[in-house]
Backbone bond lengths (Angstrom), bond angles and torsions (degrees), N, CA, C in turn:
res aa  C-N    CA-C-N  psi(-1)  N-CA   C-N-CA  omega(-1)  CA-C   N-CA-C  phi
1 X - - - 1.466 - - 1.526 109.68 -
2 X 1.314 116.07 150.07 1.086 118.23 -173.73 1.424 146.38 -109.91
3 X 1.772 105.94 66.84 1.541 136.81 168.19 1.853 84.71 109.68
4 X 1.052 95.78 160.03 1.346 122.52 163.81 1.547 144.31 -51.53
5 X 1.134 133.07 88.02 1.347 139.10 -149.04 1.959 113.08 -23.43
6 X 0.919 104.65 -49.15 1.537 105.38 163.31 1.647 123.99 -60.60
7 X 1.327 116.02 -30.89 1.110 127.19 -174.48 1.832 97.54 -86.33
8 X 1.103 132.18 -49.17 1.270 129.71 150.45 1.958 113.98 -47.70
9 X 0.987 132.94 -60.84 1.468 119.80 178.96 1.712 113.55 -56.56
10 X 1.400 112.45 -9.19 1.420 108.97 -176.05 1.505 108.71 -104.27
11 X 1.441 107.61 -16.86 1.866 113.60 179.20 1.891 82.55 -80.89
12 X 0.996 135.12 -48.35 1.910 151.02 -149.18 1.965 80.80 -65.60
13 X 1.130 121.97 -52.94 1.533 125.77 -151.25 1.568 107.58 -74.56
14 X 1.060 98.77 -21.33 1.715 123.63 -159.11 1.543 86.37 -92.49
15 X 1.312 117.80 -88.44 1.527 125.63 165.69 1.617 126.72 -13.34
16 X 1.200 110.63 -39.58 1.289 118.97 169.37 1.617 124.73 -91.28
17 X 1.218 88.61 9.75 1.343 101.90 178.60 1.561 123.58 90.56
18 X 0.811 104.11 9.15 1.652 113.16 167.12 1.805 123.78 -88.19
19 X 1.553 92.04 138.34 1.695 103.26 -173.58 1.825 98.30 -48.77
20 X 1.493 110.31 161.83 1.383 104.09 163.49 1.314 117.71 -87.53
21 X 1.089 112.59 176.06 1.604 111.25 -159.95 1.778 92.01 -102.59
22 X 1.382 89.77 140.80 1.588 117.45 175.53 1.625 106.99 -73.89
23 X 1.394 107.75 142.45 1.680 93.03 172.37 1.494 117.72 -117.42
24 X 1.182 96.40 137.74 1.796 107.66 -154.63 1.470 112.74 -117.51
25 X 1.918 112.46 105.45 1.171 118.43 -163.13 1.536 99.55 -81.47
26 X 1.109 101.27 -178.19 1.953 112.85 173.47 1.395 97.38 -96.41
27 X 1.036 140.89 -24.60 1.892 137.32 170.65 1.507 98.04 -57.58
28 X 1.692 127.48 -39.50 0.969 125.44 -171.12 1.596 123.73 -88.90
29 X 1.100 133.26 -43.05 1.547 141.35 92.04 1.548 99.99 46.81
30 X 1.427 100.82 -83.00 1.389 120.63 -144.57 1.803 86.33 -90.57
31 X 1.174 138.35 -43.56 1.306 135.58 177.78 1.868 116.86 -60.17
32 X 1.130 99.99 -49.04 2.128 126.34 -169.74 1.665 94.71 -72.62
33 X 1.200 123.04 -33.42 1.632 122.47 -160.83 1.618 125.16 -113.63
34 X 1.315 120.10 115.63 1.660 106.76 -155.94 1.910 92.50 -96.51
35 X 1.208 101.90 160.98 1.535 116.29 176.81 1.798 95.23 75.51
36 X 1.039 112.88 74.38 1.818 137.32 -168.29 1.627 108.42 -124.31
37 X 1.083 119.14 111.89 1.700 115.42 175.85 1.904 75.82 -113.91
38 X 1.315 110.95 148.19 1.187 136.77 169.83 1.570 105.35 -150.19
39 X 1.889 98.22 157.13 1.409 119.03 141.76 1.523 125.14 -131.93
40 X 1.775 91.96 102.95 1.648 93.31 -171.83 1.944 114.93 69.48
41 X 0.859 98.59 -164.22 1.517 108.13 172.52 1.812 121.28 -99.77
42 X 1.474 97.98 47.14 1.185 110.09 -152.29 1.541 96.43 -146.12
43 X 1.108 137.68 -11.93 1.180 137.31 -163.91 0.875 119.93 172.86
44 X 1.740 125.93 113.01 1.468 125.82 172.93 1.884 118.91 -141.69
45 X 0.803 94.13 139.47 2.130 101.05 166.71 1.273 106.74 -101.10
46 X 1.083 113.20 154.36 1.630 130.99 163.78 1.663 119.71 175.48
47 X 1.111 110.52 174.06 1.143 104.37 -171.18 2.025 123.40 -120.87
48 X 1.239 102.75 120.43 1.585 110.47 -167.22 1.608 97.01 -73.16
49 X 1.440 118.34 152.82 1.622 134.10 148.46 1.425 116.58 -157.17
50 X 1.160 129.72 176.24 1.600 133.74 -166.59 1.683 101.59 -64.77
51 X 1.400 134.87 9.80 1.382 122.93 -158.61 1.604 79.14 -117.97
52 X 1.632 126.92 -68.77 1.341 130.25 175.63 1.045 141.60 -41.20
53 X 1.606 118.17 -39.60 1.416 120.41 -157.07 1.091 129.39 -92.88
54 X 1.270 117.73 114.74 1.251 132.31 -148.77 1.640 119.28 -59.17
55 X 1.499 101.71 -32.58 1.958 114.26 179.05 1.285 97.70 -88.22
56 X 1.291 125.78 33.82 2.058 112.74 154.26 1.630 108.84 -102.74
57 X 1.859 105.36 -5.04 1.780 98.34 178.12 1.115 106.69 -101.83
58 X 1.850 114.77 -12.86 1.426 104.07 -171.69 1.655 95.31 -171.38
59 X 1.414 95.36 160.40 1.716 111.66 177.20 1.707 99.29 -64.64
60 X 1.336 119.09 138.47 1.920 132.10 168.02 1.398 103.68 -126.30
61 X 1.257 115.56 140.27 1.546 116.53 135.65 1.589 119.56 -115.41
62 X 1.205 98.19 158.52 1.781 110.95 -157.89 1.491 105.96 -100.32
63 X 1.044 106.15 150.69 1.983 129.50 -160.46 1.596 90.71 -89.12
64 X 1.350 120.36 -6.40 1.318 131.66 -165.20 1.560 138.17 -141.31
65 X 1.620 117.30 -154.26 1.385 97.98 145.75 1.467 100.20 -109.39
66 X 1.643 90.88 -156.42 1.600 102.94 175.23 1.512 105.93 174.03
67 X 1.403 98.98 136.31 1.814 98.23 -173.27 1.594 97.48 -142.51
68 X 1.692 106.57 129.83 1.014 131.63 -159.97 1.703 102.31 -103.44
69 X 1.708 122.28 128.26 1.401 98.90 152.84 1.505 93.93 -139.89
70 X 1.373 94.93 152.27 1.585 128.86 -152.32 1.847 108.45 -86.65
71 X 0.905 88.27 99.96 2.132 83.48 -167.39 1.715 102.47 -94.29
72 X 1.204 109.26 -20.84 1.527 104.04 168.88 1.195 142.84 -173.08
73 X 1.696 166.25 146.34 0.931 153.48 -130.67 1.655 107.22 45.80
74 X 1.595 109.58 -148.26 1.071 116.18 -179.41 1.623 115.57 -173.44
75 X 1.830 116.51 156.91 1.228 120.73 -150.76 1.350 106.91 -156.73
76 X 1.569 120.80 119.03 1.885 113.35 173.87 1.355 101.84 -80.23
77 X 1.119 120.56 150.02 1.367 110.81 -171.00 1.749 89.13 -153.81
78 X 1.495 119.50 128.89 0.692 134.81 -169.91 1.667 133.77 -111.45
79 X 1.538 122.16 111.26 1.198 124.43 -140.85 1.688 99.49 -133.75
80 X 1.159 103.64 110.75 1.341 115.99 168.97 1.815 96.81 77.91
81 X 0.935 147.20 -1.75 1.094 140.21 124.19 1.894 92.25 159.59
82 X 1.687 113.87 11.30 1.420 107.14 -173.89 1.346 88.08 -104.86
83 X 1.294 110.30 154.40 1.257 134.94 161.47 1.656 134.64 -43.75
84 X 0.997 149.74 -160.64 1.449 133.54 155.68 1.641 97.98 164.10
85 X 1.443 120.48 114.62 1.450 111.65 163.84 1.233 111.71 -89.56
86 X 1.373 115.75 126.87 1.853 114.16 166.75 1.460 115.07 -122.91
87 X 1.453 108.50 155.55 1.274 130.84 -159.34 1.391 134.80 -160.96
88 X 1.208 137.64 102.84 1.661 134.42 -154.40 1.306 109.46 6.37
89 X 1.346 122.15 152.11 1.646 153.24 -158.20 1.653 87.46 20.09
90 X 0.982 103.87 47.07 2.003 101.68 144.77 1.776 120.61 -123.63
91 X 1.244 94.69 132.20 1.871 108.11 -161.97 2.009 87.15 -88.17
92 X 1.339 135.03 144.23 0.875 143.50 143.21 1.824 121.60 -108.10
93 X 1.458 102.10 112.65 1.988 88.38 170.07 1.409 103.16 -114.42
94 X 0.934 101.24 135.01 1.422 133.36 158.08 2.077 129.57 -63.28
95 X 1.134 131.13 72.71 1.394 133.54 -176.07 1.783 104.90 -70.17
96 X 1.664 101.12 141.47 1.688 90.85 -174.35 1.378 112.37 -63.57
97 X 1.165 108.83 172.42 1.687 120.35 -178.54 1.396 116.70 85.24
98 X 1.512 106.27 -32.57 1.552 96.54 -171.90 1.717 122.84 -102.75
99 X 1.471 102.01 146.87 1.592 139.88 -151.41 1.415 98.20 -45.05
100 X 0.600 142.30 113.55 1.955 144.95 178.95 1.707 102.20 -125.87
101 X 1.935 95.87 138.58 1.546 96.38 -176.74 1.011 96.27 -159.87
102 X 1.347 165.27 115.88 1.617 163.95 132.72 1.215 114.17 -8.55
103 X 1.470 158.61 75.29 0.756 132.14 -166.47 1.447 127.84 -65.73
104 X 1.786 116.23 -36.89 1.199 142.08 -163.33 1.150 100.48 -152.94
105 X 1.403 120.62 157.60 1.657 131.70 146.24 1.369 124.40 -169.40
106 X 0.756 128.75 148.84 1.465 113.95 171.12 1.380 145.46 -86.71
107 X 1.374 129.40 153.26 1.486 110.36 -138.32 1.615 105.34 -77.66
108 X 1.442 119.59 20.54 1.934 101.76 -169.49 2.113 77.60 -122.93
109 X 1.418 116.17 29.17 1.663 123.00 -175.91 1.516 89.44 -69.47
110 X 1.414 105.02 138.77 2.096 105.07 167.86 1.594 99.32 -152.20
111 X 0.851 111.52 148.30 1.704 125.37 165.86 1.068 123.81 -146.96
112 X 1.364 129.72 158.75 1.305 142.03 155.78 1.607 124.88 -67.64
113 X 1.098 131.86 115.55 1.523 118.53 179.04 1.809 121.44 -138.30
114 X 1.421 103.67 124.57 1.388 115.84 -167.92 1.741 100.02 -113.92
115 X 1.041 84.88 114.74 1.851 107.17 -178.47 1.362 106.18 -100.43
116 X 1.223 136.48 128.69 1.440 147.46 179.08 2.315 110.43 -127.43
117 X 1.483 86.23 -176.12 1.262 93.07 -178.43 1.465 104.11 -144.41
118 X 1.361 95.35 140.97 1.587 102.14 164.72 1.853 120.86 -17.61
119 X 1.152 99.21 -94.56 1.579 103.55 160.57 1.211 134.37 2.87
120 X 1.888 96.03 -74.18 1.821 109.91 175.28 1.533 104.83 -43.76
121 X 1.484 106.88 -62.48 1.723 125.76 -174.30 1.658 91.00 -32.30
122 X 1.201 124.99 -71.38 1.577 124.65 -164.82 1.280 121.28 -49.96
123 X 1.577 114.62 -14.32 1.134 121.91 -159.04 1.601 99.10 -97.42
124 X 1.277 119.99 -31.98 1.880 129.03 172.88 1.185 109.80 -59.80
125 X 1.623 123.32 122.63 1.094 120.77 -170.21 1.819 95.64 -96.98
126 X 1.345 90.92 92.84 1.694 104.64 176.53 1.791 112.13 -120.79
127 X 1.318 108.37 132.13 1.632 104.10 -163.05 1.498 95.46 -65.18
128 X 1.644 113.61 150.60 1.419 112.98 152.12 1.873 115.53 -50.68
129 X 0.807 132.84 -7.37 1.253 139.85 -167.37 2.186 92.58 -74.34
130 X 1.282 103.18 -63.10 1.664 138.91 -164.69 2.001 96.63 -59.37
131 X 1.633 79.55 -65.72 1.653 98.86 175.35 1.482 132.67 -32.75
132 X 1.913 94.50 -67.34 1.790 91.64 178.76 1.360 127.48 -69.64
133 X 1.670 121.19 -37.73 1.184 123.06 165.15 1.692 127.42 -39.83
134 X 1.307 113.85 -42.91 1.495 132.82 154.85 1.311 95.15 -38.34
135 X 1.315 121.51 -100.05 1.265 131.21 -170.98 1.457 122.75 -37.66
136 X 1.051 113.97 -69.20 1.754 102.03 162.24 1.382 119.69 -29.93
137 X 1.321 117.47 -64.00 1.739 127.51 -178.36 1.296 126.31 -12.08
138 X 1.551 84.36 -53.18 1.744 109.31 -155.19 1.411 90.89 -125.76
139 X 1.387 137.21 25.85 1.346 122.59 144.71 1.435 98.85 -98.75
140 X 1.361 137.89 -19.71 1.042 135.03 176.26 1.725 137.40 -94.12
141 X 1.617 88.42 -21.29 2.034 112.14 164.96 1.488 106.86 -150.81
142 X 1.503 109.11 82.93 1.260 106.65 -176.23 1.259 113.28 -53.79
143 X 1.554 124.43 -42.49 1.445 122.10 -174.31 1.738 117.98 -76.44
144 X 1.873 110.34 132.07 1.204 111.58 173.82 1.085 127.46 -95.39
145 X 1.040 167.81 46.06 1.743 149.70 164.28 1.417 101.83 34.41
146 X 1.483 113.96 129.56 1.725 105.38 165.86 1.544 107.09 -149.12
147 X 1.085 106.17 170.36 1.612 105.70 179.31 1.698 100.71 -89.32
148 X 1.694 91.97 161.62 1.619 96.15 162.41 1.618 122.74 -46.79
149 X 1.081 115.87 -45.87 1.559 143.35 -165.88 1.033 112.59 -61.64
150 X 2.263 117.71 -51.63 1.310 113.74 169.63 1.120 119.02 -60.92
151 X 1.868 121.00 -41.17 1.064 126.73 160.61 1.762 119.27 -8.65
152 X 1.192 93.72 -84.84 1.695 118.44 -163.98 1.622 91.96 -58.98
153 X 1.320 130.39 -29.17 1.628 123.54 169.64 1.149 117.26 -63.38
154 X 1.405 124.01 -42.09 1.379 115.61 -153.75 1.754 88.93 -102.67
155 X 1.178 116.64 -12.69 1.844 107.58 174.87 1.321 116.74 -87.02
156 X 1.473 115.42 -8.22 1.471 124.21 147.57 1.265 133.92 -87.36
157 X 1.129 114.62 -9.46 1.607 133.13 173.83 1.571 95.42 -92.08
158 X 1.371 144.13 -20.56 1.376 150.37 -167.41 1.623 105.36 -101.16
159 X 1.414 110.88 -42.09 1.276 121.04 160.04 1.751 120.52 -52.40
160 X 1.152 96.98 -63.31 1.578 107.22 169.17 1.702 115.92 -41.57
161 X 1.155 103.59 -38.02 1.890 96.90 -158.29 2.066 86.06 -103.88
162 X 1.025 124.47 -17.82 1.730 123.81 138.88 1.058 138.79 -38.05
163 X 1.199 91.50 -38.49 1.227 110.66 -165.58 2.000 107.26 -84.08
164 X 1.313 94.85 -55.14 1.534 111.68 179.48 1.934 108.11 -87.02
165 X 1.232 112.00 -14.73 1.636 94.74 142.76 1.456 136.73 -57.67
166 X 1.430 87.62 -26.27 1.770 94.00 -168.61 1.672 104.59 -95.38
167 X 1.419 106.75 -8.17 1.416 110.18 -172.11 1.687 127.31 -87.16
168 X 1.217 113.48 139.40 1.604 119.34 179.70 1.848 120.39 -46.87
169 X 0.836 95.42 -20.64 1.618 107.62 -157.77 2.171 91.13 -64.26
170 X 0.893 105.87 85.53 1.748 109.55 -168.56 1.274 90.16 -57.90
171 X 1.581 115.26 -70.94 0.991 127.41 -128.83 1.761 127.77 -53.49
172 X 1.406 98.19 -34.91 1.676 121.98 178.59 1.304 128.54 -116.21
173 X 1.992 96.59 -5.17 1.763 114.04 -173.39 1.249 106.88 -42.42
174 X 1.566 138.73 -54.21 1.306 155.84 -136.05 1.206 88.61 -80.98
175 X 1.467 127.87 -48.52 2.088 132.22 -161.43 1.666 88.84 -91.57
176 X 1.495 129.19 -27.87 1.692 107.94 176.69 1.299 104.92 -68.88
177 X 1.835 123.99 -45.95 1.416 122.30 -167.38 1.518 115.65 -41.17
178 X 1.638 98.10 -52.30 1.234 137.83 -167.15 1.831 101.01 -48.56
179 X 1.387 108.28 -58.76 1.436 112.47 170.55 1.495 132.89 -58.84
180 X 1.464 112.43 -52.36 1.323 133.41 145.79 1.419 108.78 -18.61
181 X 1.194 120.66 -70.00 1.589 127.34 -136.24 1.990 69.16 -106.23
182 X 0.732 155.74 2.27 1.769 146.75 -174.83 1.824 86.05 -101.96
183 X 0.847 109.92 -70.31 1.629 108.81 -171.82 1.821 108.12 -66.54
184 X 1.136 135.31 -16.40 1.364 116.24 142.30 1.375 137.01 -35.26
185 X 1.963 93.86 -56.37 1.302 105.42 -177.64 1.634 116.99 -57.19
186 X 1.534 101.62 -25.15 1.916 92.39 -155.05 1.479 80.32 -98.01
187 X 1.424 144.19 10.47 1.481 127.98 163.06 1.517 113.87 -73.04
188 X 1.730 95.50 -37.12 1.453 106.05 -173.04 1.610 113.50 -46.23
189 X 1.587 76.13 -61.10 1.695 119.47 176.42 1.654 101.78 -27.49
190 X 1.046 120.90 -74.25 1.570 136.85 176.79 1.403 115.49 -57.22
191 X 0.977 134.99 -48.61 1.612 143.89 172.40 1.529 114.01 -53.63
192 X 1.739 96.14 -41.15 1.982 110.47 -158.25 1.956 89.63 -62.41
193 X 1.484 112.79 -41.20 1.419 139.87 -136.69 1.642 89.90 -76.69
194 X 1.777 109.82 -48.14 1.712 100.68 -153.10 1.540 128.23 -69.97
195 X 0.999 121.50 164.20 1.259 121.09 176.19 2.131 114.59 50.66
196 X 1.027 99.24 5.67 1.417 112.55 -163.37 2.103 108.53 -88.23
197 X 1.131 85.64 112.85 1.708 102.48 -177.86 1.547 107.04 -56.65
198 X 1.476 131.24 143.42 1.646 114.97 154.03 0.858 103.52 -61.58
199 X 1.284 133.79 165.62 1.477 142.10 137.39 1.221 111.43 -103.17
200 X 1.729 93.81 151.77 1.771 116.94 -162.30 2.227 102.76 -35.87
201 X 0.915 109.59 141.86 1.124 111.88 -179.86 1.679 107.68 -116.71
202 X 1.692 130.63 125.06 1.093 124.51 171.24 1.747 101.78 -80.26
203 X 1.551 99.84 179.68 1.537 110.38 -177.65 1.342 125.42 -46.98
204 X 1.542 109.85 -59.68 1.613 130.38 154.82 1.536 117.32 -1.64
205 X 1.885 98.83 -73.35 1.328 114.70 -178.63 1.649 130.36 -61.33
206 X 1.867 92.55 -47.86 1.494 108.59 141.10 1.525 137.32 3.86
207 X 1.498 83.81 -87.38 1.781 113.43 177.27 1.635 117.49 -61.11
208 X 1.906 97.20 -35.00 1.894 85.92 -176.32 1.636 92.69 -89.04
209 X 1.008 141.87 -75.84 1.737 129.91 178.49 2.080 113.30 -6.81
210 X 1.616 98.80 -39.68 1.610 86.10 -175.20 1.680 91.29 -82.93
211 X 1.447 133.59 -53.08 1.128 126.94 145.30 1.745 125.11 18.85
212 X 1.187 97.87 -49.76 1.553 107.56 -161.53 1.302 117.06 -112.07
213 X 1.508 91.05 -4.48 1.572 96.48 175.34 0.951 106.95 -83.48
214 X 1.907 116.44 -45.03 0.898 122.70 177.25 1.768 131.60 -51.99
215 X 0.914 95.93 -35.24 1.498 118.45 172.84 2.028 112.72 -47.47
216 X 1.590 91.57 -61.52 1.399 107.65 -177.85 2.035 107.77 -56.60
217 X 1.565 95.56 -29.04 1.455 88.08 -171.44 1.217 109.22 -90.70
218 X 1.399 138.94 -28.17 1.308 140.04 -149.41 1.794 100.22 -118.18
219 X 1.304 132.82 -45.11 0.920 137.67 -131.77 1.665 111.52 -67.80
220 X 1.396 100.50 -18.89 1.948 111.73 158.01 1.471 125.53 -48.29
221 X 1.658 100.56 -28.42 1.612 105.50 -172.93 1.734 101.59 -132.54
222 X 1.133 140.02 13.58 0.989 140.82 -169.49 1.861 133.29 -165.66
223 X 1.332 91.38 113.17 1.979 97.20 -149.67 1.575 99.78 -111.91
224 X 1.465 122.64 8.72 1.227 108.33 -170.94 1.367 121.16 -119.06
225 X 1.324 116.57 126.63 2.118 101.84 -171.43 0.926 121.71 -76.29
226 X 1.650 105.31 18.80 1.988 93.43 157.53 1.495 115.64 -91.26
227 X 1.388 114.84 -0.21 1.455 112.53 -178.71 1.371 105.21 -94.89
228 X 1.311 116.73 -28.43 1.482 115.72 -174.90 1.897 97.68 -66.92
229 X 1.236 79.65 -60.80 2.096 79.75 175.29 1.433 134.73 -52.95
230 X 1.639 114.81 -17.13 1.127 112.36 139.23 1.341 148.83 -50.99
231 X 1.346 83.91 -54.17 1.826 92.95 166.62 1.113 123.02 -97.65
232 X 1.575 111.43 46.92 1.182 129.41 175.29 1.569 120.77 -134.95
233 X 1.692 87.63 -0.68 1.349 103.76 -175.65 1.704 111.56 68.92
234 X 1.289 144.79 25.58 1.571 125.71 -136.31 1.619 83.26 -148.83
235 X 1.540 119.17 173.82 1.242 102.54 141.23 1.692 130.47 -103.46
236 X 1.088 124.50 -163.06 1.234 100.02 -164.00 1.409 126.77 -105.84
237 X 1.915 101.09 16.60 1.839 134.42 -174.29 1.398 89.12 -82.94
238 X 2.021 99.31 -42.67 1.773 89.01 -162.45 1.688 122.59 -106.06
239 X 1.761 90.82 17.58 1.529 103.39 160.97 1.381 105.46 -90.14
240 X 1.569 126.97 -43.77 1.553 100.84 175.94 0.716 111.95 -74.49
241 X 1.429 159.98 -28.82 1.535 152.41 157.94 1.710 113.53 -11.38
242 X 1.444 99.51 -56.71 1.431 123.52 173.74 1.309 123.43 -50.05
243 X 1.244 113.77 -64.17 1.449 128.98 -161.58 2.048 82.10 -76.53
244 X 1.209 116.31 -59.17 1.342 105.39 -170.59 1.319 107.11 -55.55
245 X 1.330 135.00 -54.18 1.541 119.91 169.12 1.111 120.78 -35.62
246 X 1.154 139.23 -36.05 1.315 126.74 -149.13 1.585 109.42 -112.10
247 X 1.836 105.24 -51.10 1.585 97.55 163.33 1.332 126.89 -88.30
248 X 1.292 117.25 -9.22 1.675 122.25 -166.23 1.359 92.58 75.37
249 X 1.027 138.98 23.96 2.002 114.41 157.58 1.940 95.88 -132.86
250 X 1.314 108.66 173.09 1.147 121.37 -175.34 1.190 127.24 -95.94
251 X 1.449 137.11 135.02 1.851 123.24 -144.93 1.839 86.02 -70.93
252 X 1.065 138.93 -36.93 1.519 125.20 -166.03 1.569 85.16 -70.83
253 X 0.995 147.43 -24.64 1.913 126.70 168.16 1.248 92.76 -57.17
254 X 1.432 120.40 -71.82 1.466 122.06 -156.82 1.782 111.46 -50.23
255 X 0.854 95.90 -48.34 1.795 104.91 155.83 1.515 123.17 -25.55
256 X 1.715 104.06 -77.76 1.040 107.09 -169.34 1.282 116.47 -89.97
257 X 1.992 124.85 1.68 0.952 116.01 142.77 1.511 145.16 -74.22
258 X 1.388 103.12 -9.90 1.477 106.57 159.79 1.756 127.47 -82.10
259 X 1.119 91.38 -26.91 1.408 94.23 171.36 1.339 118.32 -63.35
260 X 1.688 123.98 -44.31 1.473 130.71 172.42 1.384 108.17 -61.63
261 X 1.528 119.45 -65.63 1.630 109.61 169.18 1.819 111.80 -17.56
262 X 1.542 110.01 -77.21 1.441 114.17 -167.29 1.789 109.39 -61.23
263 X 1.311 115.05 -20.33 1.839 110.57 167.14 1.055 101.05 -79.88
264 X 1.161 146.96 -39.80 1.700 137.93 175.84 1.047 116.51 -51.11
265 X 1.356 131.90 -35.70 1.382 143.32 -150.04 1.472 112.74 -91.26
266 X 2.184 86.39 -41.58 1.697 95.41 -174.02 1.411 118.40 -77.75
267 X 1.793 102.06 -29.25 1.503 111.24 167.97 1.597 131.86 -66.69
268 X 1.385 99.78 -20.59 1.341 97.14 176.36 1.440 109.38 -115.25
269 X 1.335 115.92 23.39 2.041 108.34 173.78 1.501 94.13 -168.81
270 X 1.295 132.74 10.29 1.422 103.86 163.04 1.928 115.60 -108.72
271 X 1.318 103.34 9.26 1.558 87.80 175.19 1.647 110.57 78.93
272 X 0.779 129.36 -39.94 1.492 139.46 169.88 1.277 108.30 -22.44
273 X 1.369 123.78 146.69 1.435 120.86 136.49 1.813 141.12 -62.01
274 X 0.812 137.30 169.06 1.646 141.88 179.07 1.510 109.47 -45.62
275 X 1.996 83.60 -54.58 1.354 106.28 -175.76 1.550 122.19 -73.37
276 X 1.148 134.82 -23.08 0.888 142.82 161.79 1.852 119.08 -76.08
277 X 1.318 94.00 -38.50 1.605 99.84 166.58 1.347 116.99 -48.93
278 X 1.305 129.16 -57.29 1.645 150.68 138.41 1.302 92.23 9.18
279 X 1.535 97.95 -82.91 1.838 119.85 -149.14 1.659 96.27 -45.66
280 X 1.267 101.05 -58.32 1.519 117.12 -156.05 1.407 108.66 -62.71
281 X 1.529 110.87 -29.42 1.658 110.23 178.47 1.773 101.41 -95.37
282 X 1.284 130.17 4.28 1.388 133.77 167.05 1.262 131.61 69.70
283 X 1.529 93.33 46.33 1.967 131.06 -158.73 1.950 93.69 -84.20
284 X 1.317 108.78 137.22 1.445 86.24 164.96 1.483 137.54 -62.29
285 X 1.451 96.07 -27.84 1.382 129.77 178.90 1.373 136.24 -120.98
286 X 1.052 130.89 -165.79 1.637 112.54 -174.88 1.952 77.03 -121.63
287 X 1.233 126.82 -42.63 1.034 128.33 -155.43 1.887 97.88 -75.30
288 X 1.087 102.01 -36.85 2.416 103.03 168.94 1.313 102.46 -54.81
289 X 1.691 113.60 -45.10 1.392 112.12 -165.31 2.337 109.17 -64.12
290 X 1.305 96.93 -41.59 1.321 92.04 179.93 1.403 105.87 -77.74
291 X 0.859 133.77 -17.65 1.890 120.14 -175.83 1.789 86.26 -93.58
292 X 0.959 173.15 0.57 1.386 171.17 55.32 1.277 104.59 25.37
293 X 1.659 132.37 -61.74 1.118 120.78 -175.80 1.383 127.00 -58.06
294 X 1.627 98.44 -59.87 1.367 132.26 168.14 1.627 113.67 -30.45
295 X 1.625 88.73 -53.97 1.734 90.56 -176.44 1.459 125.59 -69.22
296 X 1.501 106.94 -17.42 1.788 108.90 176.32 1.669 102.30 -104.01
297 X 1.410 101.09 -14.96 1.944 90.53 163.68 1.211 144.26 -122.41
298 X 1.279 103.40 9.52 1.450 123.98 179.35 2.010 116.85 66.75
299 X 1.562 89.12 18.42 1.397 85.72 158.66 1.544 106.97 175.39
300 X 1.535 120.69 158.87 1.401 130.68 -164.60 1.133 117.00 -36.69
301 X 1.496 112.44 157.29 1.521 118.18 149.58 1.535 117.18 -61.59
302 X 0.914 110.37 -32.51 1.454 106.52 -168.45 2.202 104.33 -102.36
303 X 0.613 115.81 -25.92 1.461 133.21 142.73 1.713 112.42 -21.51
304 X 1.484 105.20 -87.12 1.416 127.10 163.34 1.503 130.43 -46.59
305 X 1.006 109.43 -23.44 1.763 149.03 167.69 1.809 118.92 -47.26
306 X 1.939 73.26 -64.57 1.540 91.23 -175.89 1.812 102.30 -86.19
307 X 1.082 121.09 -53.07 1.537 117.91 165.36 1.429 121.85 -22.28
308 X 1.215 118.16 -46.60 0.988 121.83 -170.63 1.887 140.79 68.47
């Protein structure tokens, strides 16, 4: 197949005559934009309107995520090359890579906007179960519908982690943010979900959902995509084909991101040992299991352990 659906909407934008899109980190974000609560290059709030925002001069894609909610006026804002009008109690997220541009808005337009990073995301101990559904959602309808009510929740939950960016308290700030910004997600999480119809699903989509079941059930004892493609009936050229069509990452990510989810989880709440952590995820060794960990997180099992 040929490149990745985003990577196709950004050759499509160009083609039609559109500038290419600039890529716009959160370090930069956090440098270009005044009234900025950050943590590190990892986390920031602030607030967008027709005077600031940077995608009304030109198409960006983000080093990150980013989820927008709309407190007033209104703005089409254009993502991956579709359209979208938003307007109070509407949630916008943002997935990296993809094409973002303002098209219009009007000048009394304001929002809230929480920019994150890969990384941070890894750091929320949120099940893959919670996770992909999120992610699918809003790679596929970025814009949410929301009530007044969630509204007023999540702009106090935005307040809160503002609040404790800016705050002295060193010592535990990083594990409050961490909580704060964890219970955002599972409001989203819950809100994105209700009253909400499937829509028709082709084969493609099909295949990665059974994919993921599979994933959730096996992925403790089993890391390789020829097993998933077995029991998938498929082979296993035209299961990554799949999984890359559909999410833009490759089923051995999806793999080895479930496996890290469930070592995070066990290291930091089951009491276990390293070595037993190993056993339980079905490592030959305890010593494969840390150069495995290490290598998708840039630091030990036993490291992560003590962090907590």
């Amino acid at each position: 197949m040929a490149g990745t659906r985003n990577e196709r909407m950004r050759q499509r934008a160009v083609s039609d005559g559109g500038a290419a899109p600039r890529k716009l980190s959160i370090s930069r974000i956090r440098r270009e934009m005044e009234n900025v609560s950050y943590l590190s290059d990892d986390l920031l709030i602030t607030t967008l309107d027709a005077r600031n925002n940077r995608t009304s001069s030109y198409p960006v894609t983000l080093d990150g995520f980013a989820a927008i909610v709309m407190m007033q006026g209104e703005a089409t804002v254009s993502i991956d090359t579709q359209n979208y009008v938003v307007r109070p109690s509407m949630i916008v997220l943002f997935n990296p890579e993809s094409v973002i541009r303002t098209v219009k808005s009007t000048p009394n337009a304001a929002a809230y906007c929480l920019a994150f990073s890969r990384s941070f995301l890894d750091e929320l101990e949120v099940g893959l179960s919670t996770l992909l559904p999120i992610y699918m959602r809003f790679d596929k309808e970025p814009v949410l519908q929301v009530t007044a009510d969630d509204v007023e929740e999540i702009r106090q939950l935005f307040r809160l982690v503002k609040t404790m960016l800016r705050s002295d308290k060193e010592r535990y700030r990083h594990e409050i943010i961490r909580t704060l910004f964890t219970t955002v997600f599972y409001i989203i999480a819950e809100i994105s979900q209700r009253g909400r119809r499937e829509p028709r699903q082709g084969r493609c989509e099909v295949l990665f959902e059974e994919f993921l079941k599979l994933l959730r059930q096996y992925s403790r004892s089993e890391r390789n995509v020829s097993f998933y493609a077995r029991k998938l009936d498929i082979t296993p050229k035209y299961l990554s084909s799949v999984v890359k069509e559909v999410s833009g990452r490759t089923a051995a990510h999806w793999i080895d991101e479930s496996v890290i989810l469930e070592a995070k989880t066990l290291l930091k709440y089951s009491g276990l040992s390293i070595r037993e952590i190993a056993e339980r995820l079905h490592f030959s060794t305890q010593s494969f299991f840390g150069k495995y960990f290490k290598q998708h997180t840039g630091i030990s099992p036993s490291r992560y352990k003590r962090r907590g």
